[in-house]
C-alpha positions in Angstrom: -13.9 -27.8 89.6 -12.4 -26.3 86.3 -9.2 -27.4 85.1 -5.8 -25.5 84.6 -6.3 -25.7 81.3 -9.5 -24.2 80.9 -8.5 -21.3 83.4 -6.0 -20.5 81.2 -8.2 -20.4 77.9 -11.2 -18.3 80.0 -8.6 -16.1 81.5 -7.4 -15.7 77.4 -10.8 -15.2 76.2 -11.4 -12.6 78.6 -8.7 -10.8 78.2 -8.9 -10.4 74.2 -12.2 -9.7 74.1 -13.0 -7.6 77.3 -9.7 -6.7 78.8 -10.6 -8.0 82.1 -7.5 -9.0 83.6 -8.4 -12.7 85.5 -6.1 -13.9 88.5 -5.7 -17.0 89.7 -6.8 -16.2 93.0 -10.0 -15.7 91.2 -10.3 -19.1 90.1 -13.5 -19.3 92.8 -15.6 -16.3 90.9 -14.9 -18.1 87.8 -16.2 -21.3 88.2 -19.2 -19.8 90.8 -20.4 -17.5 87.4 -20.1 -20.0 84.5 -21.7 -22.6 86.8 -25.0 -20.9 86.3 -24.7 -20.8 82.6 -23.7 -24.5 82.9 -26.9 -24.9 84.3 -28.6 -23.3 81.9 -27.9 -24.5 79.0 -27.3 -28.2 80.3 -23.3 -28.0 79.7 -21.9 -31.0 81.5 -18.1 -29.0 82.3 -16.3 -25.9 82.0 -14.3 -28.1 79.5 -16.9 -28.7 77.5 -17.9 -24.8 77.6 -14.6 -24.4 76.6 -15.1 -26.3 73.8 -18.0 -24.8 72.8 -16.7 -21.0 72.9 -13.5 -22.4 71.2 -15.4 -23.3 67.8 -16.8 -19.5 67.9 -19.8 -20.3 66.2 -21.8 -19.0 69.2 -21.5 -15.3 70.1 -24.6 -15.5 72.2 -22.9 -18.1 74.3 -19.4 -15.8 74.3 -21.7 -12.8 75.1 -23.4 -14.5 78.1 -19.8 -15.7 79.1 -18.0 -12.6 79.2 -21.5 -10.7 80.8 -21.3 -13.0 83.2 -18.3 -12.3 84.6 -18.8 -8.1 84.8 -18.9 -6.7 87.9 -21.8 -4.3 88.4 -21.3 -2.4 91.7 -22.0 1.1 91.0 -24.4 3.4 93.4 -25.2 7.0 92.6 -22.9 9.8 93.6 -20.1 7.3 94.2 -17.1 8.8 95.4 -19.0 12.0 96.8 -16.0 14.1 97.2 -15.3 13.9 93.5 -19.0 14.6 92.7 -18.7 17.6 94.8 -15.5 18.8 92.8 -17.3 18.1 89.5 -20.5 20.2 90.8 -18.4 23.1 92.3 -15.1 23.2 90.1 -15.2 21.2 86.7 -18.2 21.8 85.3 -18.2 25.7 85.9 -15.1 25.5 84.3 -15.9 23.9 81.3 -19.4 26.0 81.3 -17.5 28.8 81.4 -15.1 27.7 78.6 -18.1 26.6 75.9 -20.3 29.7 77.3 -19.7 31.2 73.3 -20.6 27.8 71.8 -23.3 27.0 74.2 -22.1 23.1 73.7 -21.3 20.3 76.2 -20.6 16.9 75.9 -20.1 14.3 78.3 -19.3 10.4 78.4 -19.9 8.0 81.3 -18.0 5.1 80.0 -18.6 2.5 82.3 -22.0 3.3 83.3 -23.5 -0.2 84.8 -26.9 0.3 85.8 -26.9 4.1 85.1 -26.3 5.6 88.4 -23.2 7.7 87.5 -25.2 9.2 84.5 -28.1 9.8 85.8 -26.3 11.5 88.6 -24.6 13.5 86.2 -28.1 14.7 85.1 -29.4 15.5 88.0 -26.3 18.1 89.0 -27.3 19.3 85.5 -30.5 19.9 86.2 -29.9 22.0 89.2 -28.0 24.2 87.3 -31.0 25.5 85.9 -31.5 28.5 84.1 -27.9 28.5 83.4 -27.8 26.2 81.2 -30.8 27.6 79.2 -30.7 27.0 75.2 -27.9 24.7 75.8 -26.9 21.7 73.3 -25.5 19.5 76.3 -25.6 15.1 75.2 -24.9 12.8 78.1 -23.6 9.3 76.6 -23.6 6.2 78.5 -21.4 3.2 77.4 -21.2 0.0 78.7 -19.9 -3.8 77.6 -22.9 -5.6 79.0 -26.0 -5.0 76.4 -28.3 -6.6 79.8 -27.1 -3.8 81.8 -27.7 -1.0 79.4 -31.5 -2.3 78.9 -31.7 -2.0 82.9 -30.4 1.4 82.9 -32.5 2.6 79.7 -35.9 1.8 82.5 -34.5 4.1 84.9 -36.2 1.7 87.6 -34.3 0.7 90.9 -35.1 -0.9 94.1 -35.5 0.5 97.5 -31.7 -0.3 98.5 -30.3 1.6 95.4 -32.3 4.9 96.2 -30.8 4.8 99.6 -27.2 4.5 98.1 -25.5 8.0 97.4 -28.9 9.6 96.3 -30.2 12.5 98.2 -33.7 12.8 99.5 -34.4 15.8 97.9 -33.8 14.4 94.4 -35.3 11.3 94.9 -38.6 13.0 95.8 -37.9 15.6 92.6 -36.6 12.9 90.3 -38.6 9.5 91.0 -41.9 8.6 91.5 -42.6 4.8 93.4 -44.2 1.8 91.8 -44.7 -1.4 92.4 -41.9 -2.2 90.8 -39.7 0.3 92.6 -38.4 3.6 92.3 -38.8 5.0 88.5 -36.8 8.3 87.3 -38.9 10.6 85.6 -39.3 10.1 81.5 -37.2 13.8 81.4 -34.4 12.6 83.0 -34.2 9.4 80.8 -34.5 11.4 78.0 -31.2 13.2 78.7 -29.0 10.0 78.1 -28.4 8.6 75.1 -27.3 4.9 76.5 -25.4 2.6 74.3 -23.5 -0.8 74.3 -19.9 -0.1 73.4 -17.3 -1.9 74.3 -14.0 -0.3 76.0 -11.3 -2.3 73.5 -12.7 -0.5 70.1 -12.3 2.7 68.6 -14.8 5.2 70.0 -14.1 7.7 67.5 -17.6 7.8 65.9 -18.6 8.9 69.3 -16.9 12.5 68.8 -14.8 14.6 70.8 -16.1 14.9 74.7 -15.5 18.1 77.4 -16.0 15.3 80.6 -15.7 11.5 80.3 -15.8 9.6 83.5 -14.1 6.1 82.9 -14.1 5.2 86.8 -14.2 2.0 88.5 -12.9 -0.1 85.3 -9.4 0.6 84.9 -8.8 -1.7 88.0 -9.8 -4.7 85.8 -7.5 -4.1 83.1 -4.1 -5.1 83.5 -1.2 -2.4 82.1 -0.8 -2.9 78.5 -5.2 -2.4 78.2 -5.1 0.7 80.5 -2.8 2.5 78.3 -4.2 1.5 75.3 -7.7 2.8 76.8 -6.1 6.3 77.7 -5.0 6.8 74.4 -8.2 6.2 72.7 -10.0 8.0 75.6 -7.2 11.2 75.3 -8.0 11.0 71.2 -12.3 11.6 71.9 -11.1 14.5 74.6 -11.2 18.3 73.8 -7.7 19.8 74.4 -9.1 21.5 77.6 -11.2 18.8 79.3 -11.4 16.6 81.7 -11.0 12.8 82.7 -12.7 11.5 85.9 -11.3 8.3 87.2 -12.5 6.1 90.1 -10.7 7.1 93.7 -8.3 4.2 93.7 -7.4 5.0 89.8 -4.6 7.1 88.3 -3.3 7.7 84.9 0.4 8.0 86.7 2.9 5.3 85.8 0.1 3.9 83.3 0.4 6.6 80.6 2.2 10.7 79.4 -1.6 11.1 78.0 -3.0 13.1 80.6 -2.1 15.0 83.7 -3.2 15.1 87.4 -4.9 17.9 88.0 -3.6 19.1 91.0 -6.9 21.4 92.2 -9.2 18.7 91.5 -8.3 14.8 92.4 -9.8 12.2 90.5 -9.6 14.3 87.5 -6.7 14.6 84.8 -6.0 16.5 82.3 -4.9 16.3 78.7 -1.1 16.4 78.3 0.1 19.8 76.3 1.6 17.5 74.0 -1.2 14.9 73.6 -3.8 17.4 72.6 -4.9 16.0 69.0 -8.4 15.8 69.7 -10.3 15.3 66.0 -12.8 17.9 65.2 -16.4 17.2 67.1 -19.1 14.5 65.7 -22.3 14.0 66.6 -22.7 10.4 68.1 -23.4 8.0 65.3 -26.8 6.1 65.4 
């Protein structure tokens, strides 16, 4: 059983270096998670883990510690409605908008597994000849470097297939193997996935049309949310778009963005906050 004490320094560390916001109600998920890397690495207590992370002269041990406690739950097309307003609404507007530049560029910024971006492709793809000659990048960020090698394989089980994901594009998109479903090489090819974590400066990233940040904000507590939308307003172009999870909002959290009132889920930039720097490519 973990001690005040050590609660309070894990729900620290956490905090400063990942934003997630601990309770004390979630004392259980704590000490169920670091049990296993007690296990593995023959630490006798959380004190003594404590300890350990305390010196900072292990950042594979931190690493594994704050990994440890992400939560993964993603499934593709999540929140269908808003996928449907991005497929019908949002992205013909901003097509429309770059149809002289020919340019689009979109950030999934939480990605997990790569569901959401992958998703993202495939909506692209059935937009077809429109989007001929286009320059479009997808890029995928995520905090957990374990996750982003999963999602660079493209390869999920049975059960994820069946989550969110039409027949129709699992039979154009995937082929089966024996170790599950695999997305074709085209599709992976389309996403440029990274780990990046959510508390730095993205600015080498570039300016962005679309960034979906969805399904993270609920782990952050006020003070890292608005500190996220500013940095996230900062990499937006002055007329795009911000997609956040359903149970998400920018109101009372920041005057960066706007709810778009056609399209929930999505925000705009402020008419005051538009100070987007001029467009980079994403930095190797």
């Amino acid at each position: 059983m973990i001690e005040p004490a050590d609660f309070a320094f894990f729900q620290r560390f956490l905090a400063e270096r990942a934003g997630l916001n601990l309770w004390p109600e979630k004392t259980y998920l704590l000490e169920s998670r670091l049990a296993r890397i007690l296990r593995a690495h023959n630490i006798d207590t959380f004190a003594a883990l404590a300890a350990r992370i305390a010196t900072g002269g292990d950042l594979a041990l931190e690493r594994e510690v704050i990994e440890a406690m992400m939560t993964h739950e993603t499934l593709f097309f999540r929140d269908l409605k808003s996928f449907d307003l991005l497929r019908e609404t949002v992205l013909p507007g901003l097509i429309a908008a770059r149809a002289r530049e020919r340019r689009l560029a979109i950030w999934s910024a939480a990605c997990s597994a790569g569901q959401e971006p992958y998703s993202i492709a495939m909506i692209l793809d059935e937009m077809g000849d429109r989007l001929a000659g286009w320059s479009i990048r997808i890029l995928a960020t995520d905090i957990s470097t374990a996750i982003i090698e999963r999602a660079k394989t493209g390869l999920y089980t049975q059960f994820e297939v069946q989550r969110g994901l039409p027949v129709r594009m699992l039979l154009k998109h995937f082929s089966q193997t024996p170790e599950g479903w695999s997305i074709t090489k085209n599709m992976r090819d389309k996403i440029d996935f990274r780990t990046f974590n959510l508390l730095r400066d993205p600015s080498p990233f570039g300016v962005f049309d679309l960034i979906l940040c969805r399904n993270v904000l609920i782990y952050f507590d006020a003070n890292t949310r608005t500190g996220l939308f500013a940095r996230l307003r900062r990499q937006m172009a002055p007329d795009g778009a911000l997609m956040l999870g359903g149970a998400e909002t920018v109101l009372g959290a920041t005057a960066d963005f706007v709810p778009d009132r056609d399209t929930p889920s999505f925000y705009r930039p402020a008419p005051a906050a538009t100070t987007a720097t001029p467009r980079l490519s994403v930095a190797g």
